[in-house]
C-alpha positions, 0 to 999 in steps of 0.5 A, a space after each residue: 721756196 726759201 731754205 732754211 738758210 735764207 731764213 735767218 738771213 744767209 741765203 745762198 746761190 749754189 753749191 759753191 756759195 754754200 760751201 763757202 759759207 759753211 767755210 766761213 762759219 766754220 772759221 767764225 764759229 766756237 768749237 766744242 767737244 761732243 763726245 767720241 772725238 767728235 767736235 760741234 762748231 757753233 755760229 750764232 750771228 744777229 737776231 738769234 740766228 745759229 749754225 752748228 757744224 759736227 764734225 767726227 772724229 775723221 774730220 768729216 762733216 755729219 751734220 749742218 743745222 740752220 736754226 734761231 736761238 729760241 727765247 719765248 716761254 718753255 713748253 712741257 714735254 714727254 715722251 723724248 725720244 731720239 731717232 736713229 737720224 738724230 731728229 727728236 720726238 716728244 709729246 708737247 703737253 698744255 701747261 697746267 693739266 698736263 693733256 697731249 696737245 700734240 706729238 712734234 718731230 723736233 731738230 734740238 740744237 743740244 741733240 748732243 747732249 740729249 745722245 750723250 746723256 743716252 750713254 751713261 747711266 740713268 740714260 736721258 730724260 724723256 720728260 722736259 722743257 723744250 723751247 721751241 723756234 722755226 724756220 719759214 719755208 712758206 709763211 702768210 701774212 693777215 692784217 688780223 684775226 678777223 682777216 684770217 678767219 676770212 680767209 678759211 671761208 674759202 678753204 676746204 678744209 678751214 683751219 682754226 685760229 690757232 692750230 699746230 699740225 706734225 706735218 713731218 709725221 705724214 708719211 707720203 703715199 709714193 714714199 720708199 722704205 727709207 723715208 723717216 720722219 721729218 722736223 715739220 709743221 704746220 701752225 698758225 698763231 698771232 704774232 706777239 713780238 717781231 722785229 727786223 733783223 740784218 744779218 752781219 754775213 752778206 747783209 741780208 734781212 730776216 725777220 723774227 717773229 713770235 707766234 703764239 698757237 695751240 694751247 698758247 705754246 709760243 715759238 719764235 719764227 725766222 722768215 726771210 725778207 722775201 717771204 714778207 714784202 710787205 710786212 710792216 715796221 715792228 711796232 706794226 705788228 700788233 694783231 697781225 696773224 700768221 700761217 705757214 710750213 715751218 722747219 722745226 728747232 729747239 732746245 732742252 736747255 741740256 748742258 754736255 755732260 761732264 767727261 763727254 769728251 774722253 
């Protein structure tokens, strides 16, 4: 399976080569103040993709999130809520009668800002925008709907055309007491913008996608050039279709709160 790294083009080959890219990105990326002496250094490269580093006030490194800049059209959220591990949950809503589509655990590149503005006064919103993007880690290809729905004949259970599963809120049956949700999904969608991506570090290719799924929620997707070896030129992809298991990011569009870092 590709990580999620590999996603947005920076495929590593063990520990070593991974440290080493984070020392890399670390030097290339900006840095800014999250509050507590904790300081958040951001990468973003080629295509959209980003990595953030935190890093506490004792210079260890907390948190390392691999994700891609998210550009469709924002999603109406409720229901916001920041876990212990920093992973979000919210309610995605439909953009006109504001029904539940579905719950999604979420990895926010502005976590943050949302736990920052839990510290002051009036506390953080827990309703919203959330733009969201995900990362591949296992993504098919359909020449178009009709192919798909081919496809679910053979399937037990078939899916629909368009559907979003929180997959990370299942909890496994051999689990232990410290399994907590996770940023995963399942959907699947038809692709309405794509282009092919070169990564400036390594020179890897990733491809970017935008898949349009339950409720017409749009999320921009990063997959690996491995993961589609016969994808076809952008302009080819009109009415092409897609299926996988994704890594979930996005963003709130919050801004860090005034005075964060004293």
């Amino acid at each position: 399976m590709t990580s999620h790294f590999g996603a947005i083009g920076l495929e590593v080959g063990g520990r070593q080569e991974y440290g080493e890219l984070l020392r890399r990105l670390y030097a290339l990326g900006r840095s800014e103040p999250v509050g507590g002496g904790a300081v958040r250094v951001v990468w973003t490269g080629a295509g959209g993709a980003r990595v953030e580093l935190e890093i506490d006030g004792e210079g260890s490194l907390t948190h390392v999130l691999p994700a891609l800049v998210p550009r469709g059209a924002p999603v109406p959220v409720r229901g916001i809520a920041l876990a212990p591990d920093g992973v979000a949950h919210m309610e995605l809503l439909d953009g006109e009668g504001g029904r539940t589509l579905c719950p999604l655990p979420v990895e926010l590149t502005d976590r943050a800002e949302l736990r920052a503005l839990g510290r002051r006064q009036g506390g953080a919103p827990t309703e919203g925008f959330v733009r969201l993007s995900a990362l591949a880690e296992r993504i098919d290809l359909y020449e178009d709907r009709a192919a798909y729905d081919a496809a679910q004949r053979d399937r037990e259970p078939g899916f629909a055309p368009e559907y979003l599963i929180p997959s990370g809120l299942f909890r496994p049956e051999d689990s232990g007491r410290e399994w907590a949700p996770a940023a995963q999904a399942l959907f699947a969608g038809g692709v309405v913008a794509a282009e092919r991506v070169g990564s400036e570090i390594g020179g890897e290719v990733f491809h970017r996608l935008r898949v349009r799924t339950l409720g017409g929620i749009e999320v921009d997707v990063a997959a690996a050039d491995a993961q589609l070896p016969h994808a076809p030129a952008p302009r080819g992809w009109a009415g092409r279709w897609v299926e996988g298991a994704f890594f979930m990011t996005g963003s709130l569009g919050l801004g860090m709160p005034r005075g964060t870092d004293r």
